[in-house]
N, CA, C, O and CB atoms as a CASP TS submission, in Angstrom:
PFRMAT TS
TARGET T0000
AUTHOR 0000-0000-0000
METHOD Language model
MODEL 1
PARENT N/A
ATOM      1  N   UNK     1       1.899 -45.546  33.865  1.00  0.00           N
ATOM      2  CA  UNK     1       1.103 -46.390  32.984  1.00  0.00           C
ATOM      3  C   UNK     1      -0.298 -45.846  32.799  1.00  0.00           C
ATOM      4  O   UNK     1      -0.810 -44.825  33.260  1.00  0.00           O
ATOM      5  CB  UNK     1       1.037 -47.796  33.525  1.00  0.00           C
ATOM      6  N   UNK     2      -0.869 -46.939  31.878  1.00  0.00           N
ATOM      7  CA  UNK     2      -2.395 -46.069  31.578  1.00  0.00           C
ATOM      8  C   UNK     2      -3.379 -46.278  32.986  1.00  0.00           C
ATOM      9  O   UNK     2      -4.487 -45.774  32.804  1.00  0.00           O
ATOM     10  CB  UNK     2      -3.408 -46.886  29.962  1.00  0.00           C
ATOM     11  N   UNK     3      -3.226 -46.874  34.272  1.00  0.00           N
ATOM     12  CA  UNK     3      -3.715 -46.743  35.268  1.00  0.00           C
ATOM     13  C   UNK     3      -3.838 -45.281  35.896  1.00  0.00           C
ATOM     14  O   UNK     3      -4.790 -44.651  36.355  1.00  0.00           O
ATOM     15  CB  UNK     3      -3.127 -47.566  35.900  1.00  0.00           C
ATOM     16  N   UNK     4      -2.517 -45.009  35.732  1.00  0.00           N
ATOM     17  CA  UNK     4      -2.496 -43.814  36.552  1.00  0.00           C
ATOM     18  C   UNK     4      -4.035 -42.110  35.645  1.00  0.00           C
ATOM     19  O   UNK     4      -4.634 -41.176  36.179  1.00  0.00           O
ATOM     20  CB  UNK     4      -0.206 -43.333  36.415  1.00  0.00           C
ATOM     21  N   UNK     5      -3.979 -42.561  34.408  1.00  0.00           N
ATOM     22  CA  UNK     5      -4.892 -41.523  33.881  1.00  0.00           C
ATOM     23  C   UNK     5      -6.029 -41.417  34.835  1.00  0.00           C
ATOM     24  O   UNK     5      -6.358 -40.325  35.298  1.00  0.00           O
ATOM     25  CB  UNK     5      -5.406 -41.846  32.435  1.00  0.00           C
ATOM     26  N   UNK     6      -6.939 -43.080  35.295  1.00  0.00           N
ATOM     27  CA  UNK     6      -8.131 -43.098  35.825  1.00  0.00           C
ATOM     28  C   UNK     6      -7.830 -42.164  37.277  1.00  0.00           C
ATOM     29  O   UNK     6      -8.913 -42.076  37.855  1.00  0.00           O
ATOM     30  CB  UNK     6      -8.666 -44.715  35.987  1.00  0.00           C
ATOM     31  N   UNK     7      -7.151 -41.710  37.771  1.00  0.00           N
ATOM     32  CA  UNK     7      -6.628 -41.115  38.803  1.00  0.00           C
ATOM     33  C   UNK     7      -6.543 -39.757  38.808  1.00  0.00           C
ATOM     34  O   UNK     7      -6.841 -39.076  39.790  1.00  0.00           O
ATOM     35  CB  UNK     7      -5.562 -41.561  39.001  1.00  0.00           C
ATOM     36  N   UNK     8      -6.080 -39.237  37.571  1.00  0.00           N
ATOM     37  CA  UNK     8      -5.609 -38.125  37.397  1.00  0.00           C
ATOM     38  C   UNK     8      -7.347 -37.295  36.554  1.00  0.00           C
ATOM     39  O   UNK     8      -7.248 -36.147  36.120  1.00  0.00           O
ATOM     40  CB  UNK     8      -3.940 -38.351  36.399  1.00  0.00           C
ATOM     41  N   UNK     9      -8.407 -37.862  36.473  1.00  0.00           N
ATOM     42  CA  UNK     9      -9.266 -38.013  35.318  1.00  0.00           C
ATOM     43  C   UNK     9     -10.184 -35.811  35.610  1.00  0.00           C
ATOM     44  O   UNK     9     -11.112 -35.349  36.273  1.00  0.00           O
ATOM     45  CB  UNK     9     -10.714 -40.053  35.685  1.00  0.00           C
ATOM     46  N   UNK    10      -9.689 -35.541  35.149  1.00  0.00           N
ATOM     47  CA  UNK    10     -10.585 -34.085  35.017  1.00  0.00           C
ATOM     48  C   UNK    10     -12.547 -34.671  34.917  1.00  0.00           C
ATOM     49  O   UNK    10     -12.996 -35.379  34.015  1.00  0.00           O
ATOM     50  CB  UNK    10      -9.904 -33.039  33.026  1.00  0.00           C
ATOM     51  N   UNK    11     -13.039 -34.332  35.637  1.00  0.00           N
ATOM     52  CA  UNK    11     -14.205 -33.942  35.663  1.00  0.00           C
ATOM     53  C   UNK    11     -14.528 -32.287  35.232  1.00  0.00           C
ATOM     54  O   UNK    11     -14.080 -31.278  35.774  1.00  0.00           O
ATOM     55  CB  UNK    11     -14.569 -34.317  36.962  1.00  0.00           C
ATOM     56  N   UNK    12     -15.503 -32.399  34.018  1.00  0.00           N
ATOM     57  CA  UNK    12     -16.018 -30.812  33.440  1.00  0.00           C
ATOM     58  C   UNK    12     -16.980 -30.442  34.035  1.00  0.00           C
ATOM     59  O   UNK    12     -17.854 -31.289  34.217  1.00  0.00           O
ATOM     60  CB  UNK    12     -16.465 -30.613  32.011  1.00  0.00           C
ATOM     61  N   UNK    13     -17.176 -29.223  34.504  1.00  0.00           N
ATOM     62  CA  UNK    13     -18.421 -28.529  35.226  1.00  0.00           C
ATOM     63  C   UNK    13     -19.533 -28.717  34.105  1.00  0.00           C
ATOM     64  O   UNK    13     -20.678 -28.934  34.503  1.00  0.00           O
ATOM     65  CB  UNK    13     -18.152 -26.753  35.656  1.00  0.00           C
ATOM     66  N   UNK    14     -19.244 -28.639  32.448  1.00  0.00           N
ATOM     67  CA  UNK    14     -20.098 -28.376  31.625  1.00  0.00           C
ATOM     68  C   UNK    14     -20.504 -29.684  30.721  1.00  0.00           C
ATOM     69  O   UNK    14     -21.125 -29.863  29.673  1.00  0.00           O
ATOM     70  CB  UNK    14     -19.598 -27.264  30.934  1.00  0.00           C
ATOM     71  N   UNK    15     -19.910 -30.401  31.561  1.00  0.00           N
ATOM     72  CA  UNK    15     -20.529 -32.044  31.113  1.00  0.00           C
ATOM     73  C   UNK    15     -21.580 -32.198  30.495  1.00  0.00           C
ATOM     74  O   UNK    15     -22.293 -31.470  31.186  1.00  0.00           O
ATOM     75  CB  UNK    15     -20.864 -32.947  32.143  1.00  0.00           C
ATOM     76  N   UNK    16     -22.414 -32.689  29.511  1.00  0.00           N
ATOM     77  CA  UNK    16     -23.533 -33.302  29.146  1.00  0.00           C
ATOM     78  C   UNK    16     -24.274 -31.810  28.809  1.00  0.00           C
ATOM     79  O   UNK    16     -25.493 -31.686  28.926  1.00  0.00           O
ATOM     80  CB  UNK    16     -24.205 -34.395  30.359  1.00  0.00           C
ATOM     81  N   UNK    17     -23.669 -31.037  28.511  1.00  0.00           N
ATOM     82  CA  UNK    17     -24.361 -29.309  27.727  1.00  0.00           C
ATOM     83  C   UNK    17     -24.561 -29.682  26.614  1.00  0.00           C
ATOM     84  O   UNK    17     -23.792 -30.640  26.688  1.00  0.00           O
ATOM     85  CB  UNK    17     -23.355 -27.768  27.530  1.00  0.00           C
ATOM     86  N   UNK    18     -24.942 -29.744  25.637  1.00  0.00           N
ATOM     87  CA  UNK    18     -25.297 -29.347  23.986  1.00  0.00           C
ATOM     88  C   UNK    18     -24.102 -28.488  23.267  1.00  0.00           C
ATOM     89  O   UNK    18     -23.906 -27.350  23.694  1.00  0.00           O
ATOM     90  CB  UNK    18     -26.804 -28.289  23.892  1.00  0.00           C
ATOM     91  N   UNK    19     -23.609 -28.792  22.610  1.00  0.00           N
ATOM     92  CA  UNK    19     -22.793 -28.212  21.453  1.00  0.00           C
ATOM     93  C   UNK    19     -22.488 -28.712  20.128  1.00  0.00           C
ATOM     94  O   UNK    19     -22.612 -29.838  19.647  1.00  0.00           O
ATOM     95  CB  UNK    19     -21.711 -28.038  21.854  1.00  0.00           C
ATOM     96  N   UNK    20     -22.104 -27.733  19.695  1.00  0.00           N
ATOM     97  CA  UNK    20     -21.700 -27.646  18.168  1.00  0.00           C
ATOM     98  C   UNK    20     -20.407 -27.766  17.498  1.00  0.00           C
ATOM     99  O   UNK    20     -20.023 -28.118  16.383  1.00  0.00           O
ATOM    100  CB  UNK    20     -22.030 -26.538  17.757  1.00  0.00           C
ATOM    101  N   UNK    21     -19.715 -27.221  18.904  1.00  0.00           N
ATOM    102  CA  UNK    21     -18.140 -27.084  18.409  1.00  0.00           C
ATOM    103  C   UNK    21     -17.494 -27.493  20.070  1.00  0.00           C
ATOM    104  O   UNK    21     -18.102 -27.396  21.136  1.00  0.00           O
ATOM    105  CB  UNK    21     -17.609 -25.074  17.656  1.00  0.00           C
ATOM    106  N   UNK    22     -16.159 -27.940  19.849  1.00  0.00           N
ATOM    107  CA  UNK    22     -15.359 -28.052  20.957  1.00  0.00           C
ATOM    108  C   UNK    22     -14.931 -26.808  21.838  1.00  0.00           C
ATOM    109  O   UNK    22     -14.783 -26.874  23.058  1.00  0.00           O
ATOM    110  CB  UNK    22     -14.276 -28.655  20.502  1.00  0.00           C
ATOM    111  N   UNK    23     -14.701 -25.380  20.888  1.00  0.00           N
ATOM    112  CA  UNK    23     -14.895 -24.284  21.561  1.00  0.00           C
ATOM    113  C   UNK    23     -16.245 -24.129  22.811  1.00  0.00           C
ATOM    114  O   UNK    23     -16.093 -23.368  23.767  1.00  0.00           O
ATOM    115  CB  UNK    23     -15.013 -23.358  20.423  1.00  0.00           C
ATOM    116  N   UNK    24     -17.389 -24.862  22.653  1.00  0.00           N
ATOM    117  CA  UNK    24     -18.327 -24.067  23.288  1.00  0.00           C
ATOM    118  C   UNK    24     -18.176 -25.562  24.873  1.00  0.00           C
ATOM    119  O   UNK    24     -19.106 -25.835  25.632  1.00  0.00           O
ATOM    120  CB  UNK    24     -20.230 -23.730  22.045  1.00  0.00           C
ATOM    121  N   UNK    25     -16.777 -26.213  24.908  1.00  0.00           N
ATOM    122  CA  UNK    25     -16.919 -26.874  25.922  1.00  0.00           C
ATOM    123  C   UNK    25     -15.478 -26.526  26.684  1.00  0.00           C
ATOM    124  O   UNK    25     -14.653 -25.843  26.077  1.00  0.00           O
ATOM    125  CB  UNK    25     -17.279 -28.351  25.561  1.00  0.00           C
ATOM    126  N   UNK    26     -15.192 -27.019  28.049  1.00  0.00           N
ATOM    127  CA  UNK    26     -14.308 -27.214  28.194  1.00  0.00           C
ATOM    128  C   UNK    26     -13.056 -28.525  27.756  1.00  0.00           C
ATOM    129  O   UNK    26     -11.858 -28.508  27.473  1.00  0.00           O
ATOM    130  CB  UNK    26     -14.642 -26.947  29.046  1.00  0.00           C
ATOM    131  N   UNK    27     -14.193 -29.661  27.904  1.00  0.00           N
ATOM    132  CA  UNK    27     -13.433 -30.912  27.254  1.00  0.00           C
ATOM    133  C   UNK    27     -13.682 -30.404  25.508  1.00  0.00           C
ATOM    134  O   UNK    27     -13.552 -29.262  25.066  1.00  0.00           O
ATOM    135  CB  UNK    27     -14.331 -32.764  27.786  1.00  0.00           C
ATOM    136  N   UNK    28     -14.001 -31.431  24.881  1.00  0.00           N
ATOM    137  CA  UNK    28     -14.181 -31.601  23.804  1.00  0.00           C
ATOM    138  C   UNK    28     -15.676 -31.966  23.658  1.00  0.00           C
ATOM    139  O   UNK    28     -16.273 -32.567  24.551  1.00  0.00           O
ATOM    140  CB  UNK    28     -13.259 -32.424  23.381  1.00  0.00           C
ATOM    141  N   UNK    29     -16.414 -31.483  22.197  1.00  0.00           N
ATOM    142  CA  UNK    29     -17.813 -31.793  22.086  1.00  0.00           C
ATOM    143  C   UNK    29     -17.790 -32.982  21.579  1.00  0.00           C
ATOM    144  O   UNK    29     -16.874 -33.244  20.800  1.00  0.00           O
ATOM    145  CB  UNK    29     -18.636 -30.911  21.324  1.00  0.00           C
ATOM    146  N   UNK    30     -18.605 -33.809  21.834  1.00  0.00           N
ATOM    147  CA  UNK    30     -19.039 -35.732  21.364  1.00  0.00           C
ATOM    148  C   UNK    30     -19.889 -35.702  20.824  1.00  0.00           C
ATOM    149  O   UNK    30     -20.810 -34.919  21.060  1.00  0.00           O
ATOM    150  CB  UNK    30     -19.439 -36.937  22.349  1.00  0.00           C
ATOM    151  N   UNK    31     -19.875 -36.885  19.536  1.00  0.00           N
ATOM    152  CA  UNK    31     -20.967 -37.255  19.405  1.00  0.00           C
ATOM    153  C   UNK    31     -20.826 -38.629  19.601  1.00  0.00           C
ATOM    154  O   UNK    31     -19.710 -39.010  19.954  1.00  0.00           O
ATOM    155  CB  UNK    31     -21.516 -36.835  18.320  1.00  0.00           C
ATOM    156  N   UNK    32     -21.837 -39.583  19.429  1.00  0.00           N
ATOM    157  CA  UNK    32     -22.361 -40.895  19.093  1.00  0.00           C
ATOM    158  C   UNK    32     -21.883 -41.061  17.663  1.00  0.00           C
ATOM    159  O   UNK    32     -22.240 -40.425  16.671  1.00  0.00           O
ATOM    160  CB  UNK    32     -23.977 -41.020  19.258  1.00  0.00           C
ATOM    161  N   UNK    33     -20.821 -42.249  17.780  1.00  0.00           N
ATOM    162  CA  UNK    33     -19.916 -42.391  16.773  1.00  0.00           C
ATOM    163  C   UNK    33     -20.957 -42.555  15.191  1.00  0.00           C
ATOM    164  O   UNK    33     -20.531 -42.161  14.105  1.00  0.00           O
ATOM    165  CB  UNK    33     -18.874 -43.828  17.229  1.00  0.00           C
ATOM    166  N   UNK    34     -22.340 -43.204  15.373  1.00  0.00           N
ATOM    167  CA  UNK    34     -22.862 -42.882  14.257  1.00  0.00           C
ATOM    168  C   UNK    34     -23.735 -41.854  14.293  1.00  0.00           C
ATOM    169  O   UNK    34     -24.927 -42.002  14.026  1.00  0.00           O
ATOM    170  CB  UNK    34     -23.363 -43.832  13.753  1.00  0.00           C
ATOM    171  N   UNK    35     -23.135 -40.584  14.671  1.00  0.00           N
ATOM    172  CA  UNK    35     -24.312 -39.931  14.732  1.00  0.00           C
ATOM    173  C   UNK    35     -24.367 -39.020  13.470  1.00  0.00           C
ATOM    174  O   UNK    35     -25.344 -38.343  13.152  1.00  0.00           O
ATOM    175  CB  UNK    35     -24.438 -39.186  16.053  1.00  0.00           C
ATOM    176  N   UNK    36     -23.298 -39.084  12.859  1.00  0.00           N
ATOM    177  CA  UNK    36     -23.493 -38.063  11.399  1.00  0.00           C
ATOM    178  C   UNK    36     -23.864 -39.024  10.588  1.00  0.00           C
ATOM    179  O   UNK    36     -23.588 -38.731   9.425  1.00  0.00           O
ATOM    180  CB  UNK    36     -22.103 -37.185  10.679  1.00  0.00           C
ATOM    181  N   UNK    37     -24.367 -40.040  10.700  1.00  0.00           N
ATOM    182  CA  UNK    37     -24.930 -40.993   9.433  1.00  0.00           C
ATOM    183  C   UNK    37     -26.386 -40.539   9.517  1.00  0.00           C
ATOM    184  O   UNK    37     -27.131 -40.581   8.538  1.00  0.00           O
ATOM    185  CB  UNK    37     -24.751 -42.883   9.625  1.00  0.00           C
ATOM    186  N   UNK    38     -26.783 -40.082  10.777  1.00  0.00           N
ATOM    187  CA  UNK    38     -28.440 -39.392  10.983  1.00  0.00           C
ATOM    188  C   UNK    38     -28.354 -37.727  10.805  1.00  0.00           C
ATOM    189  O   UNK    38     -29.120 -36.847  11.199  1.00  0.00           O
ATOM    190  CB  UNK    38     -29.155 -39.740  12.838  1.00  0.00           C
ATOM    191  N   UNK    39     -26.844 -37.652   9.891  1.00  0.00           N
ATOM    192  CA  UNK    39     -27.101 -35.995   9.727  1.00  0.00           C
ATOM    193  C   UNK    39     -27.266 -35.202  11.032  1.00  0.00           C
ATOM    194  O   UNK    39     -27.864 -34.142  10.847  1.00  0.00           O
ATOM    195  CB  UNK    39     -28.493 -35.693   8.887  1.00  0.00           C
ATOM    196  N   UNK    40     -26.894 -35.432  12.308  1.00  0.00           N
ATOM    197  CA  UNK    40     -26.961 -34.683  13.452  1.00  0.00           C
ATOM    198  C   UNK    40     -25.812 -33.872  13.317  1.00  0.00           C
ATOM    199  O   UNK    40     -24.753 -34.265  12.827  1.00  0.00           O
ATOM    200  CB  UNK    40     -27.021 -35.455  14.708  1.00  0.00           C
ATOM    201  N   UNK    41     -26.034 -32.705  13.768  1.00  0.00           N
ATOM    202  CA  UNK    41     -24.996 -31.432  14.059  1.00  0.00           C
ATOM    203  C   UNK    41     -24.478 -30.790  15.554  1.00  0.00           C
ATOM    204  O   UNK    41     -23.792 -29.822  15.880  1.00  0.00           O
ATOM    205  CB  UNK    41     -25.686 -30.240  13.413  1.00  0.00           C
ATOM    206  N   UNK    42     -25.070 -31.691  16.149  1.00  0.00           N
ATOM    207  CA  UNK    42     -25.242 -31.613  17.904  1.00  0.00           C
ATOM    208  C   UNK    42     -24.244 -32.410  18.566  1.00  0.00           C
ATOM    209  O   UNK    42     -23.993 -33.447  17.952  1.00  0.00           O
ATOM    210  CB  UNK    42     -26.725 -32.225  18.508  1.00  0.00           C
ATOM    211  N   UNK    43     -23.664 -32.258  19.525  1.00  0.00           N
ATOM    212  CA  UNK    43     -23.136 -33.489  20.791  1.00  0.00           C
ATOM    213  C   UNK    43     -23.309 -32.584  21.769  1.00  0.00           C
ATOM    214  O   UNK    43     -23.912 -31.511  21.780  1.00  0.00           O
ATOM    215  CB  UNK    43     -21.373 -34.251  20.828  1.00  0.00           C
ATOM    216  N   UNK    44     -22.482 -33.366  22.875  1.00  0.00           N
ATOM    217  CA  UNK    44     -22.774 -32.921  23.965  1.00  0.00           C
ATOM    218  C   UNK    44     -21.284 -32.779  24.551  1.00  0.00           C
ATOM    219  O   UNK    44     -20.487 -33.506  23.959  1.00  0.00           O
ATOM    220  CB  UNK    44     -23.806 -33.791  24.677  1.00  0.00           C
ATOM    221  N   UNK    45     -20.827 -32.134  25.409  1.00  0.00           N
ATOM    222  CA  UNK    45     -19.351 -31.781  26.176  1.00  0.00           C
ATOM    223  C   UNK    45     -19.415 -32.848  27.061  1.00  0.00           C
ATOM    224  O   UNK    45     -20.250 -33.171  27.905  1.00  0.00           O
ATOM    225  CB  UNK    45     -19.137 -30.215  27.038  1.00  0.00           C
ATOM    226  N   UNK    46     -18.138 -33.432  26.619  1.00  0.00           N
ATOM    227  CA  UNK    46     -17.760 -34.692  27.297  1.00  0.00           C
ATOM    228  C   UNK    46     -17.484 -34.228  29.005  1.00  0.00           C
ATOM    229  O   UNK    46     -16.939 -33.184  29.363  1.00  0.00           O
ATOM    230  CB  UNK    46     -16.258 -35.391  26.454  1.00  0.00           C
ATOM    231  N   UNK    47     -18.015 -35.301  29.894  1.00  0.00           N
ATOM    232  CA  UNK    47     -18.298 -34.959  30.887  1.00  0.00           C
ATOM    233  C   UNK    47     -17.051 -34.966  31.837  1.00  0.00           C
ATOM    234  O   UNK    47     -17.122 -34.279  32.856  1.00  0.00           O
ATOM    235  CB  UNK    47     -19.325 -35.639  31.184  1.00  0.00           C
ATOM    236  N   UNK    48     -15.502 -35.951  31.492  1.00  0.00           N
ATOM    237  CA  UNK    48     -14.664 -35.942  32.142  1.00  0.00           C
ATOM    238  C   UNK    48     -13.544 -36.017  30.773  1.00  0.00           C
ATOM    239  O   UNK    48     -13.997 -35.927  29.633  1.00  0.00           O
ATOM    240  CB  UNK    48     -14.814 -36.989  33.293  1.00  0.00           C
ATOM    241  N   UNK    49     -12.486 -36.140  30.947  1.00  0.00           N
ATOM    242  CA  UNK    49     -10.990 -36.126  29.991  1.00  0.00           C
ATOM    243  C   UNK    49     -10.717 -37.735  30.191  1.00  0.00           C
ATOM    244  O   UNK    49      -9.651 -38.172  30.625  1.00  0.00           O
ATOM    245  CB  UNK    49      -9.395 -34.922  30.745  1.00  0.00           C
ATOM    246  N   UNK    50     -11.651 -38.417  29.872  1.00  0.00           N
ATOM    247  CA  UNK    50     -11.096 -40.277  30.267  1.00  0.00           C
ATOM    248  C   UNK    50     -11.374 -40.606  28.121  1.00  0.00           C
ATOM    249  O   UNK    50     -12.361 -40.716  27.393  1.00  0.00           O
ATOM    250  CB  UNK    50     -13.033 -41.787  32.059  1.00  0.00           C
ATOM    251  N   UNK    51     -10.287 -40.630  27.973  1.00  0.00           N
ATOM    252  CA  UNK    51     -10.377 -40.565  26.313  1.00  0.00           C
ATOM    253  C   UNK    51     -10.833 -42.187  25.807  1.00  0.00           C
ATOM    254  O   UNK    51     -10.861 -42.194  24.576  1.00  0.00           O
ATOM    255  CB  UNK    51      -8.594 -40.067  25.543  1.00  0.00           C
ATOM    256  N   UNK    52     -11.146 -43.365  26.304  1.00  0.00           N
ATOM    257  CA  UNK    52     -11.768 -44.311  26.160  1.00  0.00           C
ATOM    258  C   UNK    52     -12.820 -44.538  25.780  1.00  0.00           C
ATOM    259  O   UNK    52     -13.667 -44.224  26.617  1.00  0.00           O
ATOM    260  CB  UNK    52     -11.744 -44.675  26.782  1.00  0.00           C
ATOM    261  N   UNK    53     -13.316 -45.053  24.667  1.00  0.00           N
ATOM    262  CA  UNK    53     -14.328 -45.600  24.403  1.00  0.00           C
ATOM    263  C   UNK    53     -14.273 -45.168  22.755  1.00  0.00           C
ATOM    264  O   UNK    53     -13.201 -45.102  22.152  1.00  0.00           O
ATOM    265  CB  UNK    53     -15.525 -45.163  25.381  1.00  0.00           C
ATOM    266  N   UNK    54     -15.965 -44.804  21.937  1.00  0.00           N
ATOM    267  CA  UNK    54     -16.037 -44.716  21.294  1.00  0.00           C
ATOM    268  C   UNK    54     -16.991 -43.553  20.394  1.00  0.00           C
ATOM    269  O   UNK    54     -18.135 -43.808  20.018  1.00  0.00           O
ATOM    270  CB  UNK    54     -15.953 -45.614  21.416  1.00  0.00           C
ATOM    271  N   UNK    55     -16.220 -42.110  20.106  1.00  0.00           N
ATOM    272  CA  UNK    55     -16.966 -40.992  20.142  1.00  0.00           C
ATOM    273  C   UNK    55     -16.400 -40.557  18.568  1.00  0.00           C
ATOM    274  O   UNK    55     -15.411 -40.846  17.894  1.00  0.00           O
ATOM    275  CB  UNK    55     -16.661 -39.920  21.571  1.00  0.00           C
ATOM    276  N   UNK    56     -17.672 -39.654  18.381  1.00  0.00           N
ATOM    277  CA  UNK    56     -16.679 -38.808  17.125  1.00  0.00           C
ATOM    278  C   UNK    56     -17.229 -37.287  17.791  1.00  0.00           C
ATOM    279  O   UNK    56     -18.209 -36.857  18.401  1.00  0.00           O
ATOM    280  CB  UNK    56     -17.258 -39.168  14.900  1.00  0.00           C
ATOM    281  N   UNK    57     -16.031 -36.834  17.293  1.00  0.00           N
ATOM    282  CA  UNK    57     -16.012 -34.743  18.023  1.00  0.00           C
ATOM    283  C   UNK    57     -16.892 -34.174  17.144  1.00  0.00           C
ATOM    284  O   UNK    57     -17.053 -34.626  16.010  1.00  0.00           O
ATOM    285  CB  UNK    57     -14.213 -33.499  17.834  1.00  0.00           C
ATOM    286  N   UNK    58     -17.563 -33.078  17.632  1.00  0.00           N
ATOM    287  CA  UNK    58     -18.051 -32.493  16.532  1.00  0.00           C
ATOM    288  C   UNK    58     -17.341 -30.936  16.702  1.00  0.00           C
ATOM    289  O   UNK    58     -17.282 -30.253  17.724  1.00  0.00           O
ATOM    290  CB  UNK    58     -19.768 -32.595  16.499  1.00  0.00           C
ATOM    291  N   UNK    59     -16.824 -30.626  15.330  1.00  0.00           N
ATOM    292  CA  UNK    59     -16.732 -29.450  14.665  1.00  0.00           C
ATOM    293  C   UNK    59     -17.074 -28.521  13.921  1.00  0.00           C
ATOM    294  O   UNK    59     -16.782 -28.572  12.726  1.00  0.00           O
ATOM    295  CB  UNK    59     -16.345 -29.457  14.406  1.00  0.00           C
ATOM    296  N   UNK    60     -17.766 -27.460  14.447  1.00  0.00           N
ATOM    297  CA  UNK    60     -18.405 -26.273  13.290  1.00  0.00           C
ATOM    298  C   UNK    60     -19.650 -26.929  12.821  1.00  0.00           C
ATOM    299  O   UNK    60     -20.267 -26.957  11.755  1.00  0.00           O
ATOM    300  CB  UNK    60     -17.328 -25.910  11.780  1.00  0.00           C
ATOM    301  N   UNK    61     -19.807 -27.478  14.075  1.00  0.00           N
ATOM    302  CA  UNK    61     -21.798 -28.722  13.660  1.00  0.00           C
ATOM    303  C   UNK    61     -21.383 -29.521  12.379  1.00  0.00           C
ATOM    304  O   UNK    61     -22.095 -29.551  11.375  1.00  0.00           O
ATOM    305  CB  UNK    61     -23.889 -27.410  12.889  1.00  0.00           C
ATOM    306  N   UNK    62     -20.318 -30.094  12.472  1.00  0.00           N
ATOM    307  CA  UNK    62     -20.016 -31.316  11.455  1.00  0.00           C
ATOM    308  C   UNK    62     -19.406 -32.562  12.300  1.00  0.00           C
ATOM    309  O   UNK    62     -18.348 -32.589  12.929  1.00  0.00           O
ATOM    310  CB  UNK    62     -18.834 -30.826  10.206  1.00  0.00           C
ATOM    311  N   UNK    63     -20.237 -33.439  12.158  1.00  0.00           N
ATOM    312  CA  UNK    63     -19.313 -34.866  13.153  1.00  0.00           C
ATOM    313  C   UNK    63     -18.662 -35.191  12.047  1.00  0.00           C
ATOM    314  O   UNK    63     -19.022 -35.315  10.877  1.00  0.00           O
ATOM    315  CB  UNK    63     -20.249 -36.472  13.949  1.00  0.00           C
ATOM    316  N   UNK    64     -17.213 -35.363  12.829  1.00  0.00           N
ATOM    317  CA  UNK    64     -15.961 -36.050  12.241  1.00  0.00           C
ATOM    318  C   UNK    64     -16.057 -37.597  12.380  1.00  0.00           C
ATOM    319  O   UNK    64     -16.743 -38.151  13.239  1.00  0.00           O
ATOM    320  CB  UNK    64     -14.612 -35.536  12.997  1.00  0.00           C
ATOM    321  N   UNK    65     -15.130 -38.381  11.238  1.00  0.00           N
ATOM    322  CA  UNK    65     -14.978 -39.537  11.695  1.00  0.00           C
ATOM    323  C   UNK    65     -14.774 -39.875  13.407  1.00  0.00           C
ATOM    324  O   UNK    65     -14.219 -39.357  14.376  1.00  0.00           O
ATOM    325  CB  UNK    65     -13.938 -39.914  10.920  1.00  0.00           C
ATOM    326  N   UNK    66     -15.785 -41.357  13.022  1.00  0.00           N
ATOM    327  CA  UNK    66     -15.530 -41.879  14.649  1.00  0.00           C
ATOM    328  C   UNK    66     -14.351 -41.928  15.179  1.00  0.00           C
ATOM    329  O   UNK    66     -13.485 -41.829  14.310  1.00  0.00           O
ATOM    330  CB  UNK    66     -15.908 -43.188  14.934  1.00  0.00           C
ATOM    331  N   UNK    67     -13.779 -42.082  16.639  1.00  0.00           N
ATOM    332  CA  UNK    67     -13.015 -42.817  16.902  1.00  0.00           C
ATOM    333  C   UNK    67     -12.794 -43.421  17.834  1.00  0.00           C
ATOM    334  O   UNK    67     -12.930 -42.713  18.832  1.00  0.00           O
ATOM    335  CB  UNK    67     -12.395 -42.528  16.722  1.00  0.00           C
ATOM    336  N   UNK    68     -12.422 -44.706  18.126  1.00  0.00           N
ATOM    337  CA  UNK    68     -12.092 -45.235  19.038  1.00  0.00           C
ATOM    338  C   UNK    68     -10.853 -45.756  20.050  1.00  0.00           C
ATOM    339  O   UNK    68      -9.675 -45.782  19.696  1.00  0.00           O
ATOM    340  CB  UNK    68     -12.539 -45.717  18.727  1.00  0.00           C
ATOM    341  N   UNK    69     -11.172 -46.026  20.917  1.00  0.00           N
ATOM    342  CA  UNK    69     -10.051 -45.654  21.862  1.00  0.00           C
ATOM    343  C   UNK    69     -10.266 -46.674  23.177  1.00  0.00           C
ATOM    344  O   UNK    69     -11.279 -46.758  23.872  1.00  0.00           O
ATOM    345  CB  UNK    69     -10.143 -43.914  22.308  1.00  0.00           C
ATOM    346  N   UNK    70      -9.106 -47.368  23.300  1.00  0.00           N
ATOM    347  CA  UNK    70      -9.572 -48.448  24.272  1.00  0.00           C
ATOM    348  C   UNK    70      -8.548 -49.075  24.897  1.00  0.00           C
ATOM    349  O   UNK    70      -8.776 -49.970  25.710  1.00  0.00           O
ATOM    350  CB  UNK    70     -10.353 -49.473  23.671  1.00  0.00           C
TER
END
């Protein structure tokens, strides 16, 4: 069940770095689900693989639609 994920949860060495693209992380790069409404091209590498909550990825310094997850 979805219990068992919080268990299994990857922690990234490169947590909370600055990026542009998901390439330059090990997880995936985040942003702040409104953060392309302020034209930002930045997130940061998600700090563990716990896919909950509410992020949009950024790609090639373009935030994608939000999404959420819960």
């Amino acid at each position: 069940g979805l219990g068992d994920v919080y268990k299994r949860q990857i922690t990234y060495s490169d947590g909370g770095n600055i990026c542009i693209d998901s390439s330059n992380c090990q997880g995936k790069c985040r942003a702040d689900v409104n953060a392309g409404d302020k034209g930002a091209v930045s997130g940061q590498c998600e700090k563990t693989d716990n896919p909950f909550g509410c992020y949009s990825e950024v790609v090639a310094g373009k935030v994608q639609p939000g999404l959420c997850i819960d």
